[in-house]
VMD Tcl script that builds the backbone (N, CA, C; Angstrom):
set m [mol new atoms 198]
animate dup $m
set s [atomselect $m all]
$s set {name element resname resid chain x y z} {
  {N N UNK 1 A 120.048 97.836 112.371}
  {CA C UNK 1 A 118.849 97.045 112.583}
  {C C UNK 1 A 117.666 98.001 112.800}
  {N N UNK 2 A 116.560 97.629 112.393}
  {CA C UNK 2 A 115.525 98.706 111.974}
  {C C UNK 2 A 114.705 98.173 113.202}
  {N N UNK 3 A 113.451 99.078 113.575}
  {CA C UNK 3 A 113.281 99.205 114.708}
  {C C UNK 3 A 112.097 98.631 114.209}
  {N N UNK 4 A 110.752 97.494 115.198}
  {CA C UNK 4 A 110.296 97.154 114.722}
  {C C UNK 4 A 108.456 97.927 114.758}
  {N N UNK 5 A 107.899 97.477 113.913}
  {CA C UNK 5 A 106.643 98.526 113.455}
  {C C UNK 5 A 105.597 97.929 114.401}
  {N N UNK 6 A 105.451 98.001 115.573}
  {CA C UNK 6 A 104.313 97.494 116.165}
  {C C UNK 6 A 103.072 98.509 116.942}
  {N N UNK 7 A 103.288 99.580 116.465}
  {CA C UNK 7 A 102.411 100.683 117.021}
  {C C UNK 7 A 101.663 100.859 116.124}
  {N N UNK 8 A 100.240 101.107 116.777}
  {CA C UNK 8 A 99.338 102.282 116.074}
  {C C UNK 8 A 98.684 103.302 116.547}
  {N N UNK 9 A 98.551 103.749 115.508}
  {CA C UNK 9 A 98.145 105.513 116.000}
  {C C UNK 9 A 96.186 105.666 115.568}
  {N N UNK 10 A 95.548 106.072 116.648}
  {CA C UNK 10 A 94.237 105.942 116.331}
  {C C UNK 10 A 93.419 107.193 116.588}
  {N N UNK 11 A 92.873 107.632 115.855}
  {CA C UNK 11 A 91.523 108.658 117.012}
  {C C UNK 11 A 90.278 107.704 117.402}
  {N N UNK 12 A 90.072 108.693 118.479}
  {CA C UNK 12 A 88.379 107.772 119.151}
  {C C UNK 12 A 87.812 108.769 118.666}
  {N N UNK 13 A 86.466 108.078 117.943}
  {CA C UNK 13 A 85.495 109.289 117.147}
  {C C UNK 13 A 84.320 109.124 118.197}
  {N N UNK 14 A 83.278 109.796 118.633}
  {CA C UNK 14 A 81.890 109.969 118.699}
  {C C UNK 14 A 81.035 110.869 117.960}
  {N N UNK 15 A 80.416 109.910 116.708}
  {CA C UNK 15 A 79.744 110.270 115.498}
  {C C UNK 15 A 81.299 110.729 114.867}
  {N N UNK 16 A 80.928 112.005 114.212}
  {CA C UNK 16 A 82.024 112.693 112.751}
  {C C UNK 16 A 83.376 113.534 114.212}
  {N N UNK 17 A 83.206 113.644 115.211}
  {CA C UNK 17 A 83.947 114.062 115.960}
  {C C UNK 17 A 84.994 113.389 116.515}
  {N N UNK 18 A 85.698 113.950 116.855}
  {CA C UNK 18 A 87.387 113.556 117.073}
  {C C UNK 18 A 87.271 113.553 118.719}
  {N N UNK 19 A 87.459 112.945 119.525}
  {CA C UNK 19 A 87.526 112.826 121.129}
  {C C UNK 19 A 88.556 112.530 121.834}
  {N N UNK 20 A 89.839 111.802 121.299}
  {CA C UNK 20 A 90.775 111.921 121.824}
  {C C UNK 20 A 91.715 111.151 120.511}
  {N N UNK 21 A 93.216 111.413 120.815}
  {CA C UNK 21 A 93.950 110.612 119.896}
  {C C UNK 21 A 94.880 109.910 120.563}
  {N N UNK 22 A 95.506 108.860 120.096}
  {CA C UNK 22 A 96.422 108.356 120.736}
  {C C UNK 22 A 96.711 106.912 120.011}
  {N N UNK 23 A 98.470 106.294 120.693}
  {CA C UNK 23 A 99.237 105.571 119.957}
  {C C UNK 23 A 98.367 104.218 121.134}
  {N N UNK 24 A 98.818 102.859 120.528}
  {CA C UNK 24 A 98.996 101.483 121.144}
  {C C UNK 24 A 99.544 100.611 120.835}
  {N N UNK 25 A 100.730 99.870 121.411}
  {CA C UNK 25 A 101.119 98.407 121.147}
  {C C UNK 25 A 100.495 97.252 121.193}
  {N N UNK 26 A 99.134 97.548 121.790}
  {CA C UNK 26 A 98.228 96.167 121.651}
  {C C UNK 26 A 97.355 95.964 120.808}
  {N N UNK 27 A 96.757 95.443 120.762}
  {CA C UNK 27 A 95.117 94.989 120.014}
  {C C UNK 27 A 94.524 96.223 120.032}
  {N N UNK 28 A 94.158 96.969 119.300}
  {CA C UNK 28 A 93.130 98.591 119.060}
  {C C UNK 28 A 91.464 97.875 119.716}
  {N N UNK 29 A 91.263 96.555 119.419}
  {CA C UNK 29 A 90.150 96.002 120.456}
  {C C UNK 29 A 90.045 96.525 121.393}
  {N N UNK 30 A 90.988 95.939 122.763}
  {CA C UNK 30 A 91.519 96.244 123.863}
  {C C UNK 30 A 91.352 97.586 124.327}
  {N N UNK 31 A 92.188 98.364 123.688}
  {CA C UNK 31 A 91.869 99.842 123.935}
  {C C UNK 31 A 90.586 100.444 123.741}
  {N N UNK 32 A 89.589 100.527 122.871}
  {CA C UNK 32 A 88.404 100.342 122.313}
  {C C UNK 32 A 87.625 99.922 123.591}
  {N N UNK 33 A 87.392 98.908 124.200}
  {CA C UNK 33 A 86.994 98.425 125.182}
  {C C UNK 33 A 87.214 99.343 126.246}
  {N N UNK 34 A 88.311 99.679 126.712}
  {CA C UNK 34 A 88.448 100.422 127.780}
  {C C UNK 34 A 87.981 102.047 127.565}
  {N N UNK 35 A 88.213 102.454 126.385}
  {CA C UNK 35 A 87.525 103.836 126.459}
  {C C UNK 35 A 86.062 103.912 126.214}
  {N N UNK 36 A 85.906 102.516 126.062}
  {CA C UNK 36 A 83.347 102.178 126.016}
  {C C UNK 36 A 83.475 102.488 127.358}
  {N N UNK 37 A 83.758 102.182 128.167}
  {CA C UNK 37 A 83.570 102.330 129.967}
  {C C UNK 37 A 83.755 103.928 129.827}
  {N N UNK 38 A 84.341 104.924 129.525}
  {CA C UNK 38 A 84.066 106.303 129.674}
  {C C UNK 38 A 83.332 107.206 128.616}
  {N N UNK 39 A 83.344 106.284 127.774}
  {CA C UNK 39 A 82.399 107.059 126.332}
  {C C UNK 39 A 82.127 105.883 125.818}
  {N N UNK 40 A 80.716 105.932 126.034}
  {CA C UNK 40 A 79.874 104.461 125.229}
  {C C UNK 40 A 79.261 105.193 123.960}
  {N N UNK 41 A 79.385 104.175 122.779}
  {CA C UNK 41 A 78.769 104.999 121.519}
  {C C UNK 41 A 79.966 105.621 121.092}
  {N N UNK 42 A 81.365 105.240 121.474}
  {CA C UNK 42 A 82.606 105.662 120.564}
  {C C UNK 42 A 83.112 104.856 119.783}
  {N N UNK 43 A 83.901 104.717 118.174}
  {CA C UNK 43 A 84.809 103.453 117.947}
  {C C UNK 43 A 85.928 104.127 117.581}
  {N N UNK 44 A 86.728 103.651 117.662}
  {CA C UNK 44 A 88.366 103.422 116.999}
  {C C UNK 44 A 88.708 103.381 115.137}
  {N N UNK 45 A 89.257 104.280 115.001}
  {CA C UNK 45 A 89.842 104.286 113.631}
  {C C UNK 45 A 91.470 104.437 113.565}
  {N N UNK 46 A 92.070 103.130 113.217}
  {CA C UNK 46 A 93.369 103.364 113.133}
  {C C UNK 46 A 93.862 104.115 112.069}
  {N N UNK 47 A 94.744 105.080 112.430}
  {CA C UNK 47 A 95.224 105.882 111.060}
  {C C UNK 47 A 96.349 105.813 110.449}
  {N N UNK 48 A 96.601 105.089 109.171}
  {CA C UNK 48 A 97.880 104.526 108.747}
  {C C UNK 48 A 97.649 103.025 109.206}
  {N N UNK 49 A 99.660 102.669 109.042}
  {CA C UNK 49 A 99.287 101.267 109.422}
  {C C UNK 49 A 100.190 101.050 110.411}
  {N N UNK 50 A 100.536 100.258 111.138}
  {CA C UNK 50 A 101.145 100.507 112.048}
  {C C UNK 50 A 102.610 100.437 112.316}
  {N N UNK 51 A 103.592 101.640 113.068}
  {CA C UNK 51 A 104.544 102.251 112.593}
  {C C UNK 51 A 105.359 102.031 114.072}
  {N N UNK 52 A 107.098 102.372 113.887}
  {CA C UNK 52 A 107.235 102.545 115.099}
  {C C UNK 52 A 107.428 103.411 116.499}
  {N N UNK 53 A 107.347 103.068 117.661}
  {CA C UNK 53 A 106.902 103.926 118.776}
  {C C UNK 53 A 107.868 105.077 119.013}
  {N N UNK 54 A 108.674 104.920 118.011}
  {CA C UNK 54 A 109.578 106.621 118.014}
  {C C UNK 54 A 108.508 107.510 117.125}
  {N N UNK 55 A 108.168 106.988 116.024}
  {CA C UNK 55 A 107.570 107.715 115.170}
  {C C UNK 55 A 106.063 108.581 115.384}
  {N N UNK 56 A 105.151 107.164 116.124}
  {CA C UNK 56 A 104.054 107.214 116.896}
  {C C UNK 56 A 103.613 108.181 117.703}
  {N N UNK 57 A 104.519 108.326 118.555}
  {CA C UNK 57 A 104.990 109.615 119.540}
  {C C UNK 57 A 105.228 111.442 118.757}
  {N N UNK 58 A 105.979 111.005 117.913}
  {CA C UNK 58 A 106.370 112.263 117.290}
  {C C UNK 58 A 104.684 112.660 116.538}
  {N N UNK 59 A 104.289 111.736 115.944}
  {CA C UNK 59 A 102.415 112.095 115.253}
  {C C UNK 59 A 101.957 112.439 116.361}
  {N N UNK 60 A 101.971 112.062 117.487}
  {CA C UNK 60 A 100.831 112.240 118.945}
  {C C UNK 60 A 101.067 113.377 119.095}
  {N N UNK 61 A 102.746 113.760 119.178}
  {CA C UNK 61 A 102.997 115.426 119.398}
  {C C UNK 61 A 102.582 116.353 118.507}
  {N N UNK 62 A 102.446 116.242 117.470}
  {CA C UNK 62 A 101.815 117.221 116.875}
  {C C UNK 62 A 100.556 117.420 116.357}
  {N N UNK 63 A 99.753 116.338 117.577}
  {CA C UNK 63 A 98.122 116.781 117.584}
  {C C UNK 63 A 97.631 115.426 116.803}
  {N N UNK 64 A 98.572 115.197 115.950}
  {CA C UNK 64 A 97.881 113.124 115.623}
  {C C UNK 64 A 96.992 113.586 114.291}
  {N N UNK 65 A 97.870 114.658 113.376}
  {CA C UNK 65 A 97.034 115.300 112.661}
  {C C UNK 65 A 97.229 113.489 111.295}
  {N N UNK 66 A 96.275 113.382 110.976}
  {CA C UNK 66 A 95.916 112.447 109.548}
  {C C UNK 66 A 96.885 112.008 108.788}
}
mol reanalyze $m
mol bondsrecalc $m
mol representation Tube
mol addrep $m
């Protein structure tokens, strides 16, 4: 039984810059929202489509490269 695909993997940009990366099981909204409260003038670009949280993890570890 295959594991199911509910993660995504995103960077937070401000302008052409990269500010942090990271996976979510929820709404990329949601998350988005919570990182405006520490960096206003950032958005969310999910990269890929969304995969699962074994896999997610293993991209995060190696820097969440594209």
């Amino acid at each position: 039984m295959s594991e199911e695909r509910k993660t995504a993997k995103y960077h937070l940009m401000k302008g052409n810059k990269i500010i942090h990366r990271g996976i979510i099981d929820r709404p990329l909204e949601e998350r988005k929202g919570e990182h405006q409260e520490r960096f206003p003038a950032s958005h969310i670009v999910q990269i890929g489509r969304r995969t699962t949280r074994e896999k997610a993890l293993e991209w995060e570890r190696k820097g969440g490269k594209r």
